[in-house]
C-alpha positions as CSV (number, residue, x, y, z in Angstrom):
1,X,-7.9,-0.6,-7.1
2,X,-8.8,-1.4,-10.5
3,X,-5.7,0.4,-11.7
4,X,-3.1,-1.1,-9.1
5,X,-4.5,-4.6,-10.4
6,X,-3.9,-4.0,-14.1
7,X,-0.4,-2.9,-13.3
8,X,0.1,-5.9,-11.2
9,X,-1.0,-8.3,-14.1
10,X,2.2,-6.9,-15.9
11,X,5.0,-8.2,-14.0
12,X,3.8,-12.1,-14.6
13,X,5.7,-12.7,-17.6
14,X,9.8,-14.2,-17.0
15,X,11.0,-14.1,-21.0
16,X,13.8,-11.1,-21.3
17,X,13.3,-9.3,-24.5
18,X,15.3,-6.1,-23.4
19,X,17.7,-4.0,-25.4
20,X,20.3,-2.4,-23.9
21,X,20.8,1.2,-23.0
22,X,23.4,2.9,-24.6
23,X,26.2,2.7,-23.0
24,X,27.3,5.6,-20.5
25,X,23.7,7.5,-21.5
26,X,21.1,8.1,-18.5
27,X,17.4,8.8,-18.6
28,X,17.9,12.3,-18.1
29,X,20.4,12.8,-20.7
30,X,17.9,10.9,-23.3
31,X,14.7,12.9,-22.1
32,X,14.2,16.6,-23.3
33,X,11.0,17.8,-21.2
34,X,8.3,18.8,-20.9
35,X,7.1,15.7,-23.1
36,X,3.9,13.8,-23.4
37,X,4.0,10.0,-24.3
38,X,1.5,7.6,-25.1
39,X,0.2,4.5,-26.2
40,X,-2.2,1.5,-25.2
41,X,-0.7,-1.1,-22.8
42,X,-2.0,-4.6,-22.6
43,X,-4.7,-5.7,-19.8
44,X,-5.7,-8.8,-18.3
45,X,-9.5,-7.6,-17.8
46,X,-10.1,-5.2,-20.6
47,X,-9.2,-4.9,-24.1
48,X,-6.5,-2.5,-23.7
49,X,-5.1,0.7,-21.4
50,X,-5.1,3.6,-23.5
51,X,-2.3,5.4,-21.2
52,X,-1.2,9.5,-21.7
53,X,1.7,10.5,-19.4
54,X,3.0,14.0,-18.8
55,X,6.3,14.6,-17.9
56,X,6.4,18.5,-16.7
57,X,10.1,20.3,-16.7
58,X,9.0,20.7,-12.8
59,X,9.7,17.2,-12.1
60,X,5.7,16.6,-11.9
61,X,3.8,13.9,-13.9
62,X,0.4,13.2,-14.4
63,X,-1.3,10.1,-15.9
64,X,-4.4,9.4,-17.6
65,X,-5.2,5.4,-17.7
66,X,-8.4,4.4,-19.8
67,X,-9.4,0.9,-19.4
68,X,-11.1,0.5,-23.1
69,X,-14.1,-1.1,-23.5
70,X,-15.0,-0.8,-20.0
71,X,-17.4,2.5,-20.8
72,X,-16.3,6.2,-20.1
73,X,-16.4,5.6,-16.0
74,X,-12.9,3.7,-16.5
75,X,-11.0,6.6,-16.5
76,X,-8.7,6.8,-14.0
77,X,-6.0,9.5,-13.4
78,X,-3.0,10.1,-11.1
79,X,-0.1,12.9,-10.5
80,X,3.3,13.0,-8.5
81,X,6.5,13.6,-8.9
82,X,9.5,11.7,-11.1
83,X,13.5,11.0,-10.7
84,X,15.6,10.5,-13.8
85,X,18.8,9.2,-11.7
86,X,21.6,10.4,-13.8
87,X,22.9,7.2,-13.5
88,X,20.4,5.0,-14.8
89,X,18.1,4.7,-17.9
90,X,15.3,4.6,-15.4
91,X,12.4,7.2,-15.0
92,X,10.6,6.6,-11.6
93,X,7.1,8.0,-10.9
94,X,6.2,8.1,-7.6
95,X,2.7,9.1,-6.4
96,X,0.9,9.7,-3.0
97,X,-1.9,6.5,-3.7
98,X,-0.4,4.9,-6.4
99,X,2.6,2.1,-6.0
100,X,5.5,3.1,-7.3
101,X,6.2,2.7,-11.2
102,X,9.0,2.9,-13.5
103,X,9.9,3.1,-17.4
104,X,13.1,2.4,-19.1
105,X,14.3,5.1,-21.4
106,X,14.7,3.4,-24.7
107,X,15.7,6.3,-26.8
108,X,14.3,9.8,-26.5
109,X,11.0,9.0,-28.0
110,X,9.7,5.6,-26.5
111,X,9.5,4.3,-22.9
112,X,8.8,1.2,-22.2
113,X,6.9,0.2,-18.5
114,X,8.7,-2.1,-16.4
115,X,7.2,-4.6,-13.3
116,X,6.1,-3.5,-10.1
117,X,9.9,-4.5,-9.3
118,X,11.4,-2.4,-11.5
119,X,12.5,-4.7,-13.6
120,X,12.2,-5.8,-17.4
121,X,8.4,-7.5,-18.6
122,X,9.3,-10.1,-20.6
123,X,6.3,-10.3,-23.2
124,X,6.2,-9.7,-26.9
125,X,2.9,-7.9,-25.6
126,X,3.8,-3.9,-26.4
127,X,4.5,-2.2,-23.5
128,X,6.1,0.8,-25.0
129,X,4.6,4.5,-24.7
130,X,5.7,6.6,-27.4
131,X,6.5,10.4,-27.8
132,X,3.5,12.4,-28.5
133,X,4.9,15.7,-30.7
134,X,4.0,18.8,-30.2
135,X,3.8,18.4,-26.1
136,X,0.7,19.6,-25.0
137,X,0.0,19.7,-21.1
138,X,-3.0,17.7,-20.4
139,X,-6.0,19.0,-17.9
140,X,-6.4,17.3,-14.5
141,X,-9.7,16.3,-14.4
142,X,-9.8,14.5,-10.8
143,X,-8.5,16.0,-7.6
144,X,-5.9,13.5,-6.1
């Protein structure tokens, strides 16, 4: 629940800081996977979500969310599966207990999260996950 709340908190922003795709280019001609990406995404009750996501060349994801300074319990971790509609600059993950959530491609190494709508945050707050090089696939440690 924690989780679903600290996504939530995102979408509260209205200013549109967005940059454009490039034109004609989708998600999954930008993306080259299997890739990891990561970064640390604002949160309203915490100092920080230091987020890892794993995008598998099997159309599988898995995400590991750790609420910082919240002790080592805040870990919280999910899987499913992703789309990269070929024509879009969307990546949509979509998970059996977790709402839906989406990322715009900004270039091949940086994603940036979007609202609960699918839409852009508007926030100078960094929302961006970056590429992590060389991929490595992360362990599951939590059944889902």
């Amino acid at each position: 629940m924690r989780s679903a709340l600290a996504w939530l908190v995102v979408g509260d922003a209205t200013l549109g800081c967005a940059t454009p795709p490039p034109v004609g280019v989708s998600a999954a001609q930008l993306l080259q996977l299997p890739a990891s990406f990561a970064g640390e995404l604002p949160c309203a009750s915490c100092s920080g979500i230091r987020t890892e996501l794993d995008l598998r060349a099997n159309g599988i994801w898995y995400l590991r969310s750790t609420y910082l300074g919240r002790g080592d319990d805040a870990v919280h971790e999910a899987m499913g599966s992703f789309t990269l509609p070929s024509d879009s600059d969307r990546l949509v993950l979509r998970g059996t207990t977790e709402p839906r959530r989406a990322f715009r491609v900004v270039d091949p190494d940086t994603l940036r999260m979007l609202d609960l709508e699918g839409k852009e945050i508007g926030s100078t707050l960094p929302y961006e996950l970056r590429r992590e090089d060389p991929y490595r696939m992360r362990k599951i440690y939590s059944a889902q």
